[in-house]
C-alpha positions as CSV (number, residue, x, y, z in Angstrom):
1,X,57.7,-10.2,77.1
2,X,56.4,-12.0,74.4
3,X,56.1,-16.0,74.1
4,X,55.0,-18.1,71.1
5,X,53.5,-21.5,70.9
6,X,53.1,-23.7,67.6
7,X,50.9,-27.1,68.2
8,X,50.2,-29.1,65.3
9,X,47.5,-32.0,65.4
10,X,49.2,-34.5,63.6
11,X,52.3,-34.3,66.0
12,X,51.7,-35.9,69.0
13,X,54.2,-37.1,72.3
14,X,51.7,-39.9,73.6
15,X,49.0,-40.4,75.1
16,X,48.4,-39.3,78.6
17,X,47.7,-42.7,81.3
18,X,45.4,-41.4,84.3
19,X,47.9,-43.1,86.8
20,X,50.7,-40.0,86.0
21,X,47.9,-38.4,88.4
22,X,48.8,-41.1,91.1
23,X,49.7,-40.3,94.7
24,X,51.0,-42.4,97.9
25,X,50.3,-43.0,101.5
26,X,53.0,-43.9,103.9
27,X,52.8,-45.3,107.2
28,X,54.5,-42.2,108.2
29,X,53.8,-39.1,110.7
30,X,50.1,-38.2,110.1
31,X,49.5,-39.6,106.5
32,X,47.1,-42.2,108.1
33,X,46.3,-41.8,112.0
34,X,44.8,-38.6,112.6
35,X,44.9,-38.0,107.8
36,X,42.8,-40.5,106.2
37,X,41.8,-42.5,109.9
38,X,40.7,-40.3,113.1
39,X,38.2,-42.7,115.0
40,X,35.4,-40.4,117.1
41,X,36.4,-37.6,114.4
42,X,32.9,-35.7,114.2
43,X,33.2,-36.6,110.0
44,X,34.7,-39.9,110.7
45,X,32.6,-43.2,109.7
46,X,31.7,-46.3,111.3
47,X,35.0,-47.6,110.2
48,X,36.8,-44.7,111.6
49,X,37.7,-42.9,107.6
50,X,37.6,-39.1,107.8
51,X,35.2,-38.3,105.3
52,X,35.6,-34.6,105.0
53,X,39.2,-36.3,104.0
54,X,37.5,-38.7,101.5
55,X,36.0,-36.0,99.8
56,X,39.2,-33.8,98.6
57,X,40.9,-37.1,97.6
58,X,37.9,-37.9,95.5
59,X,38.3,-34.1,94.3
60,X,41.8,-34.7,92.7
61,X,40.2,-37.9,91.0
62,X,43.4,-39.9,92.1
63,X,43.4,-43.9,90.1
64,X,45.7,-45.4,91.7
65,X,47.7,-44.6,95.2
66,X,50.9,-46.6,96.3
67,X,51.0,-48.1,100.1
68,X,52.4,-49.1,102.6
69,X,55.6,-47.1,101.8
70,X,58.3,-45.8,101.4
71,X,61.1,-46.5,103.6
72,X,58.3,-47.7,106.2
73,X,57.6,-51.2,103.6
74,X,61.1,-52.3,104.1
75,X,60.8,-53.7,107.6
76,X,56.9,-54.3,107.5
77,X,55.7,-57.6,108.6
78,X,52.5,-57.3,106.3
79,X,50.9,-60.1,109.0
80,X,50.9,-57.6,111.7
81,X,48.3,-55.7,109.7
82,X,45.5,-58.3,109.4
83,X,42.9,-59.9,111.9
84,X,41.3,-58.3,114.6
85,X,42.2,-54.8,115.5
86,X,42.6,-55.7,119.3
87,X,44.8,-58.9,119.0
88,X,47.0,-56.9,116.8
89,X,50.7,-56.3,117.5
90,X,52.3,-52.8,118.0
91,X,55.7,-52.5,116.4
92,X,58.8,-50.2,116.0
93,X,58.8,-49.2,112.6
94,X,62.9,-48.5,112.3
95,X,62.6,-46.4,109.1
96,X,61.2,-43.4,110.9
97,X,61.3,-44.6,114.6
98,X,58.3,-44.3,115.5
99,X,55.8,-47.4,116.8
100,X,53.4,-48.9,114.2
101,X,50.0,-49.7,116.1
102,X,48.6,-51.5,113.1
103,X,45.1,-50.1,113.0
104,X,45.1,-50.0,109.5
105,X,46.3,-53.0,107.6
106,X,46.0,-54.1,103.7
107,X,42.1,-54.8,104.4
108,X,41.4,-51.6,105.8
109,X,43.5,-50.1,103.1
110,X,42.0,-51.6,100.0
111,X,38.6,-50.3,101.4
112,X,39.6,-47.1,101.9
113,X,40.9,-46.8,98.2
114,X,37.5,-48.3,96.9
115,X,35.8,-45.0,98.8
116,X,37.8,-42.9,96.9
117,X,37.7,-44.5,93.4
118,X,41.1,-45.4,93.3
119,X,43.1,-48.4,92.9
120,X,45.6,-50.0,95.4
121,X,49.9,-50.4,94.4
122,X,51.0,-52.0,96.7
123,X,54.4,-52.6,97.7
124,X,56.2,-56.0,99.3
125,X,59.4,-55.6,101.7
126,X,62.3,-56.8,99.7
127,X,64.7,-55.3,102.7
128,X,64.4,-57.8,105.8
129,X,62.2,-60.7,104.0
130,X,62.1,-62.0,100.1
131,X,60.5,-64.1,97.7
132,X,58.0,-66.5,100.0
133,X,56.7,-63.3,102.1
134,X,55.8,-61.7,98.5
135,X,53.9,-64.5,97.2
136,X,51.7,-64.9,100.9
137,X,50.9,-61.1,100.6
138,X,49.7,-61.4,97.0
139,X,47.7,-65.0,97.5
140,X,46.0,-63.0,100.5
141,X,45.2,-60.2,98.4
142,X,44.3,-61.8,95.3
143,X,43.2,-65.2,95.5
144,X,39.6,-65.8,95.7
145,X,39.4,-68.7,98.1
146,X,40.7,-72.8,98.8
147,X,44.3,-71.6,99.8
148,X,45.9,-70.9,103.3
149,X,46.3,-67.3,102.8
150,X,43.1,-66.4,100.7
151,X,41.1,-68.3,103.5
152,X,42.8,-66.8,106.0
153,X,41.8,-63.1,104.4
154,X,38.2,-64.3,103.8
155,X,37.9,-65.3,107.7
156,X,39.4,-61.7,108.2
157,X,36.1,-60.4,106.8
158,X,37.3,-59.5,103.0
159,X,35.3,-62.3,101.2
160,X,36.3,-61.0,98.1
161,X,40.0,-60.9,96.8
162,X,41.6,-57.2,96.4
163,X,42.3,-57.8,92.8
164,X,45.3,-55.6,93.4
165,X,47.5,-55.5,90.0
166,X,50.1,-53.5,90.5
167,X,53.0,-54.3,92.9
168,X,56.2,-52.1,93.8
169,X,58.9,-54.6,94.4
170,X,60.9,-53.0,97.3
171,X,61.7,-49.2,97.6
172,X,65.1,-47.4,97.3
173,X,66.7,-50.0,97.1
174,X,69.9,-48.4,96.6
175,X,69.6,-45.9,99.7
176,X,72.0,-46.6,102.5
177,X,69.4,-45.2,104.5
178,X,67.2,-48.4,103.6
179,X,66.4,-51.4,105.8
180,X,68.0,-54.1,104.2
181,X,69.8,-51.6,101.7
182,X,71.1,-54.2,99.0
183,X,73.7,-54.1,96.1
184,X,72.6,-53.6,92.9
185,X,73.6,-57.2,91.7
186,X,72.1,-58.7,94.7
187,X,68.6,-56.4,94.8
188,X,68.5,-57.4,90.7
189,X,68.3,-61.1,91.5
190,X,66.0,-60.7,94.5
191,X,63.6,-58.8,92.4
192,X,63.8,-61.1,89.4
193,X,63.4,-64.3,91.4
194,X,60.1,-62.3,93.4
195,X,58.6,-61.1,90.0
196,X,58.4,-64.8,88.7
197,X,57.7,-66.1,91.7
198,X,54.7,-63.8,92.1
199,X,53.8,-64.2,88.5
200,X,52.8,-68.0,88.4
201,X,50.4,-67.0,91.1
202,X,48.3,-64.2,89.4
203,X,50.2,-63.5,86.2
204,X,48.1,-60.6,85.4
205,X,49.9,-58.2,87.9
206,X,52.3,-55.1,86.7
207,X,55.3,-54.9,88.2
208,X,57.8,-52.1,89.8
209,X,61.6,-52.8,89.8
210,X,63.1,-49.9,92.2
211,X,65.4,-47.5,90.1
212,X,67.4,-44.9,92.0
213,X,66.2,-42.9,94.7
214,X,67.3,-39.7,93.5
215,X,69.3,-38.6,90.5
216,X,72.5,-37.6,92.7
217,X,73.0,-41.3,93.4
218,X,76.9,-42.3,93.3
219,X,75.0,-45.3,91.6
220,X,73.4,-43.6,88.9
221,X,73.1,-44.5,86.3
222,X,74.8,-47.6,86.9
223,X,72.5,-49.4,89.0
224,X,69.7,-48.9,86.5
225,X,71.4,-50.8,83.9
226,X,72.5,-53.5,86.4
227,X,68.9,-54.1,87.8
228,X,67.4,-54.2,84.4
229,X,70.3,-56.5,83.2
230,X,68.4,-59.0,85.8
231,X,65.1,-57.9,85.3
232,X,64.5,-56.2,82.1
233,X,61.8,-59.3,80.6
234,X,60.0,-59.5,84.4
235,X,59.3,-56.2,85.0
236,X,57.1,-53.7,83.6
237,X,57.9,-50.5,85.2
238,X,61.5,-48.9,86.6
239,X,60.9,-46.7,89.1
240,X,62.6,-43.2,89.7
241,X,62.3,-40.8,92.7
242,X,63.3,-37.0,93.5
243,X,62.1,-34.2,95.6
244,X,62.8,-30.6,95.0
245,X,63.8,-27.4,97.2
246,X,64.5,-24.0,97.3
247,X,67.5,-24.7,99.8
248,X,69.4,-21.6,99.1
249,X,66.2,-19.1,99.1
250,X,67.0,-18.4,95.1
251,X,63.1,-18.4,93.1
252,X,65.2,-18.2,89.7
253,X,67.1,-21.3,90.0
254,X,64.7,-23.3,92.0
255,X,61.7,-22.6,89.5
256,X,63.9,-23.8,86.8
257,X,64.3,-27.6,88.8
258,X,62.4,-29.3,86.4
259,X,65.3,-29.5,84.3
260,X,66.8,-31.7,86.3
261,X,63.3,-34.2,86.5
262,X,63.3,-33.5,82.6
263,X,67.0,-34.7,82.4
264,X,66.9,-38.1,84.9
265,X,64.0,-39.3,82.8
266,X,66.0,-38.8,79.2
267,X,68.6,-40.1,81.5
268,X,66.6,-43.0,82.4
269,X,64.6,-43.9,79.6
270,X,67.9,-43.9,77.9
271,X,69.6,-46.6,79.7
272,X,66.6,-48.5,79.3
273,X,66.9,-48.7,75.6
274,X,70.3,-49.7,76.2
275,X,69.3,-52.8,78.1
276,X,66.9,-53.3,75.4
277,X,69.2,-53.2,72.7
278,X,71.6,-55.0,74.6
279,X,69.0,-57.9,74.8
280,X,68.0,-57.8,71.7
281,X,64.2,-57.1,73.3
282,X,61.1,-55.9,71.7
283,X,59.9,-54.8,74.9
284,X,59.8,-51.6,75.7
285,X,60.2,-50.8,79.5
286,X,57.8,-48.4,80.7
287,X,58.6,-45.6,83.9
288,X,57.0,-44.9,87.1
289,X,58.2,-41.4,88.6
290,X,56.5,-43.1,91.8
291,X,57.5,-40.5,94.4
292,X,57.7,-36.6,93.4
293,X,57.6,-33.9,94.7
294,X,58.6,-30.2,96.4
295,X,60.0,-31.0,100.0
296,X,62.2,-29.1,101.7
297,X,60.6,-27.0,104.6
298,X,60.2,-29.6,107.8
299,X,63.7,-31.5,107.3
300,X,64.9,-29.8,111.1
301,X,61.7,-30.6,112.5
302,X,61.8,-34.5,111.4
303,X,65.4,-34.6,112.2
304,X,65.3,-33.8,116.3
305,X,61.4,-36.0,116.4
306,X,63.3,-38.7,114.6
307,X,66.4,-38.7,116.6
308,X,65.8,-37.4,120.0
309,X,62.2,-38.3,120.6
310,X,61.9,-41.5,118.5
311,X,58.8,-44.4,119.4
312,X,55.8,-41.7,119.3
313,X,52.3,-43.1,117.8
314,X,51.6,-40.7,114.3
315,X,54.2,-37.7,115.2
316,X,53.9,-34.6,113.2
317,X,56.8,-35.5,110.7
318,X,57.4,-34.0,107.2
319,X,54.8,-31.5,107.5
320,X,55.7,-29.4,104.9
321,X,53.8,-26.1,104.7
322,X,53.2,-25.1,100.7
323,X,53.9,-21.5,99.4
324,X,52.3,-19.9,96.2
325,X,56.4,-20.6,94.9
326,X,55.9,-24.1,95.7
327,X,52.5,-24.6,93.5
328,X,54.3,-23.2,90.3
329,X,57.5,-25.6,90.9
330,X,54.7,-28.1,91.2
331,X,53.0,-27.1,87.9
332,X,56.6,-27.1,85.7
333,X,57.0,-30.8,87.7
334,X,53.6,-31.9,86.3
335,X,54.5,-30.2,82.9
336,X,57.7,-32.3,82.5
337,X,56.0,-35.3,83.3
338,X,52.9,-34.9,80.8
339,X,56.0,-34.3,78.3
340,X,57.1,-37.4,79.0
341,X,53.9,-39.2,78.8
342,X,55.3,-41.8,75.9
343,X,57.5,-43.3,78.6
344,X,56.1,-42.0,82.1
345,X,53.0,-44.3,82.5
346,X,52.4,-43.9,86.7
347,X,53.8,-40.8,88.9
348,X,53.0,-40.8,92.3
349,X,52.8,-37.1,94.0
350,X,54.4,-38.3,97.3
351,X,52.6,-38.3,99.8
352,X,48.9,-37.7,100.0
353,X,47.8,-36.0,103.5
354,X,49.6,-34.2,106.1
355,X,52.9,-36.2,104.8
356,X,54.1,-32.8,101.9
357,X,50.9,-33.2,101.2
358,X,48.1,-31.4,99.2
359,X,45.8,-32.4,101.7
360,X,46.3,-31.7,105.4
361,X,44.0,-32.2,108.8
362,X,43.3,-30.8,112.0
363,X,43.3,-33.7,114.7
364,X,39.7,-33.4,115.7
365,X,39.1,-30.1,113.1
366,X,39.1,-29.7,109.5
367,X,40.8,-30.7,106.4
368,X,42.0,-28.1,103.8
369,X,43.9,-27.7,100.7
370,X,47.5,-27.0,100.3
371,X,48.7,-24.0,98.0
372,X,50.4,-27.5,95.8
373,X,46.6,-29.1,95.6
374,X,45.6,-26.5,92.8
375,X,47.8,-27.2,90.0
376,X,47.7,-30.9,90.6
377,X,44.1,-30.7,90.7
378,X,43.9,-28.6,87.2
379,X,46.4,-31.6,85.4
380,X,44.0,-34.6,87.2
381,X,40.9,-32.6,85.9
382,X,42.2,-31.1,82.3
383,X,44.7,-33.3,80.8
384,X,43.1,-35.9,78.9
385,X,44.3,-36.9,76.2
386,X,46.7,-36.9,74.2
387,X,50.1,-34.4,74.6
388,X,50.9,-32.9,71.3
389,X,54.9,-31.7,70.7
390,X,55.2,-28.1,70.7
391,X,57.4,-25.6,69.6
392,X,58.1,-22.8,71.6
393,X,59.8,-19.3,71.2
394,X,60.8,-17.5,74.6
395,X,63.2,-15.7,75.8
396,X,65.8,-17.3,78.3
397,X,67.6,-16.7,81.6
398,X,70.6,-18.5,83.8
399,X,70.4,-19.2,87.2
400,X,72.8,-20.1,89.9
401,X,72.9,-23.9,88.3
402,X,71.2,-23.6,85.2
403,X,71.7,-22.1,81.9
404,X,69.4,-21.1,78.8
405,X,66.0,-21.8,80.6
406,X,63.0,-20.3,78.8
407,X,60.5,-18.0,81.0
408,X,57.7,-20.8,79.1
409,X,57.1,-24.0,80.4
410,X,54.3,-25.1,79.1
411,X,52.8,-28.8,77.2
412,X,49.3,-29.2,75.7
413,X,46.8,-31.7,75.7
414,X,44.3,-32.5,73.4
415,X,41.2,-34.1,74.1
416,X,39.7,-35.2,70.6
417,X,36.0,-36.4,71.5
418,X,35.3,-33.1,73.6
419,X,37.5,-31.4,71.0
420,X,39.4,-29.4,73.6
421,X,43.3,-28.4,74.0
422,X,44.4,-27.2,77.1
423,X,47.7,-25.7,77.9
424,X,49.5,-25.6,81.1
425,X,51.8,-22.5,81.2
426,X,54.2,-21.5,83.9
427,X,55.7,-18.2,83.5
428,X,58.9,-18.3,85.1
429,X,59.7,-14.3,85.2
430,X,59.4,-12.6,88.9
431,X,58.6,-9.1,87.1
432,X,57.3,-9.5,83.6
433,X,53.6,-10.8,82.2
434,X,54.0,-12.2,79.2
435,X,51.9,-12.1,76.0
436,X,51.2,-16.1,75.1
437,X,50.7,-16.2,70.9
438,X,48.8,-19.7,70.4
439,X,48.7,-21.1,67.1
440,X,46.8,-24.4,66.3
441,X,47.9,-26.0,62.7
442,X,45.2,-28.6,61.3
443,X,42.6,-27.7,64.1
444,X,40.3,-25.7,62.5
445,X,39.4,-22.5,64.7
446,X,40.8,-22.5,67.9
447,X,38.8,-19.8,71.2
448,X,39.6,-19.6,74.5
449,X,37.2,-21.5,76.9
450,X,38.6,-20.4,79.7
451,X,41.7,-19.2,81.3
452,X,42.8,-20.3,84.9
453,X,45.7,-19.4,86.8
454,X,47.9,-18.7,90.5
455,X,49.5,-16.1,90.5
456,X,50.1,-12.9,93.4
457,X,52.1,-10.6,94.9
458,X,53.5,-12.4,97.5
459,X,55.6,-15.6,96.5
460,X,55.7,-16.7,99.6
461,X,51.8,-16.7,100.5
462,X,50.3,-19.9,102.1
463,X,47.1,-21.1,102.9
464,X,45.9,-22.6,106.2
465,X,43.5,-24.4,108.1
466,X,41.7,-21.0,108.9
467,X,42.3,-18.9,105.5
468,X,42.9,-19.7,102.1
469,X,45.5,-17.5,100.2
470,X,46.4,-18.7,97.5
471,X,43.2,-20.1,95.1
472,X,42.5,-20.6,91.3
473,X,41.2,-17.1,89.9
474,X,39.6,-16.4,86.7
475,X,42.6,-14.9,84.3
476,X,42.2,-12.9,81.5
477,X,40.9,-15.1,78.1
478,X,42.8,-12.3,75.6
479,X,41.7,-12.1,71.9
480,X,41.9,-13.7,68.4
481,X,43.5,-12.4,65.7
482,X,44.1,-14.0,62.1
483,X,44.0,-17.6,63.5
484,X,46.1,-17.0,66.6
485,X,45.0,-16.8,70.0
486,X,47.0,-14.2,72.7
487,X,46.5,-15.0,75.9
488,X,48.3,-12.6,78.6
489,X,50.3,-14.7,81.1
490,X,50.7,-13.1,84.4
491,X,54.5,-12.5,86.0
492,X,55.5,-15.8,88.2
493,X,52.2,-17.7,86.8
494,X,50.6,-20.8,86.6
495,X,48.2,-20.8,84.1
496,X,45.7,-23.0,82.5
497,X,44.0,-22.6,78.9
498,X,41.5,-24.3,77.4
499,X,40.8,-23.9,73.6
500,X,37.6,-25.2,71.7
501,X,38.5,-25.9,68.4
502,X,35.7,-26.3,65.5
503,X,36.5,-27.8,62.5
């Protein structure tokens, strides 16, 4: 099979932000007791942080990571969190019934993300409390001193403010499912009045409005337009929020699911302009894909912990364990959102450990890598930049729910001062390799640096605490040949390229 690629220097999508690499921890299951916090863990700290943990965050050069939640924020009493450890209060947290010990708070939190050179989004409960909640939070956080809460956080221990400046107001807003689930008209005003409220405290600060939770909403796209109708010149970000699974054990259609994250963002961004136009704004609102992933493997697990043996401290919940099929879904989801980088500014891979995570701990053990934790690692690492508009020639297949989808997925970034392109490939055929013909117009000369990939015989291989099946290998770099690069492409392939080009 043979695939074509045309990439030409003065045609350009945008330029990539470093928070589309952003990812999210939840109080929920094992993402924090026993993921990032394991007190008397033999690579734990003084403050009880797993460093062996620390260390394959700091890999995936994460800049920003969302908190406290998630479903968990909307009945969080942020209060609970702060003070000493001892004299704080154990709660039942009714998004995932389990009980909340409150270990870790905002404090503990923000220090965490400073070890792992990230930056903290935090997010305020807009289910059971409002406006004047908001504004203590962010005084706390962000205040230097002379108030109640900023004095109250300084005789905590945290002298110095957080600085956090970007705040998620509420989550899933529109999900039934949510504590303190609200209209669309009445979660509009609650988030306009917050995001001015909060605004004359520190008004510096980004801010989230919650979009819908998945695409399949009855309220898409109609709650979009009636949130931004309230919100549109107080906000800076809409949020959006799918997961992906191959429910129906069919590789075809499920690696072609990024058509439908490709779609809810045109979808999106669409009704954004329409809110625009309808104001007669020049603002241009900005997107935060701020929970994304592949989750689909733990959902009868979670479902008898959650109902039949609810209350337990960190229960194994959403434990999700990654095949090599899972890691190229992954790589077309981070393709489609790099394609989208004009609009897209923050994604958040959701969630970080143990949570469908890349990351994942043995209470008391080791930490290892997820099959998902290569690809994200190669976009974190590689693309840096700007993503260039390409045109693409490939053949096509249909799928159970999808028609015309080309075997290529595939973006490229190009990094002018270290005068690299790199393209991120997916090969979508189950029995093919294909033959990749680059062509770079108004780069000069273009080689092959080097070629990465994941790719197998067996689709379904994991890895695991004790062995590793599915790592980055060395592929094949092809040849040159009057000014266009081949590169072979392996059958069911994620793959990535980078070109040096001299002028």
């Amino acid at each position: 099979m043979k695939a074509k690629l045309i990439l030409e220097k003065d045609f350009s999508v945008g330029q990539v932000d470093r928070r589309l690499f952003a990812s999210f921890i939840e109080h929920l299951g094992r993402a924090v007791y026993t993921g990032i916090y394991e007190p008397g863990h033999p690579n734990s700290d003084s403050n009880g942080f797993r460093q062996d943990v620390l260390q394959l965050v700091k890999e995936l050069n994460i800049p920003i990571i969302r908190y406290p939640g998630g479903n968990f924020v909307s009945g969080y009493r942020w209060e609970d969190g702060v003070g000493p450890i001892s004299e704080r209060p154990r709660r039942l947290d009714l998004a995932w019934r389990t009980l909340e010990t409150n270990e870790i708070g905002v404090n503990e939190f923000a220090a965490w993300c400073r070890l792992a050179n990230s930056q903290l989004m935090m997010a305020v409960n807009l289910g059971t409390r409002g406006v004047q909640d908001a504004c203590n939070l962010l005084e706390y956080c962000n205040i230097e001193k002379g108030s109640y809460y900023s004095d109250l956080r300084r005789s905590h221990g945290a002298t110095e403010p957080h600085h956090i400046k970007t705040w998620c107001l509420g989550n899933e807003m529109d999900g039934p499912w949510q504590t303190g689930h609200k209209t669309a008209q009445e979660y509009g005003r609650l988030a306009c009045e917050t995001a001015r409220a909060m605004r004359k405290i520190d008004p510096d600060i980004k801010l989230v409005a919650c979009g819908s939770s998945v695409c399949t909403m009855p309220t898409f796209p109609s709650w979009e337009d009636e949130v931004l109708t309230n919100t549109y010149e107080d906000v800076d970000f809409l949020s959006l929020h799918q997961y992906f699974g191959d429910r129906c054990s069919n590789t075809p259609d499920y690696l072609a699911q990024s058509i439908e994250m490709d779609r809810f963002i045109r979808t999106v961004t669409s009704v954004c302009d329409y809110v625009k136009a309808k104001k007669r704004s020049p603002k241009t609102m900005y997107l935060s894909f701020d929970e994304w992933n592949v989750w689909y493997h733990s959902s009868a697990e979670e479902e008898d912990i959650i109902k039949n043996h609810p209350w337990g401290v960190a229960p194994k919940l959403l434990e999700d364990i990654y095949t090599l099929e899972d890691a190229l879904v992954v790589g077309t989801l981070l393709i489609t959102l790099l394609n989208h980088a004009d609009r897209v500014k923050m994604a958040c891979l959701a969630q970080l450990v143990n949570v469908i995570a890349p990351i994942m701990t043995v209470p008391g053990g080791k930490a290892w890598k997820q099959t998902i934790f290569e690809p994200f690692f190669h976009a974190s690492q590689y693309a840096n930049g700007t993503v260039l508009q390409t045109a693409s020639v490939c053949e096509k297949y249909d799928s159970k729910n999808y028609c015309d989808v080309p075997y290529l997925e595939s973006t490229a970034v190009w990094n002018e001062p270290a005068g690299e392109i790199t393209v991120f490939a997916v090969n979508r055929s189950l029995n093919e390799p294909m033959e990749l013909a680059c062509r770079f117009d108004g780069f000069g000369s273009c080689r092959v640096l080097e070629h990465l990939q994941l790719c197998g015989n067996d689709l379904k291989a994991v890895n695991s605490a004790e062995k590793a099946a599915v790592t980055t290998a060395l592929g094949d770099n092809g040849y040159e040949e009057n000014g266009t690069c081949f590169v072979p492409l392996p059958a069911a392939s994620w793959n990535v390229i980078r070109f040096k080009t001299e002028p």
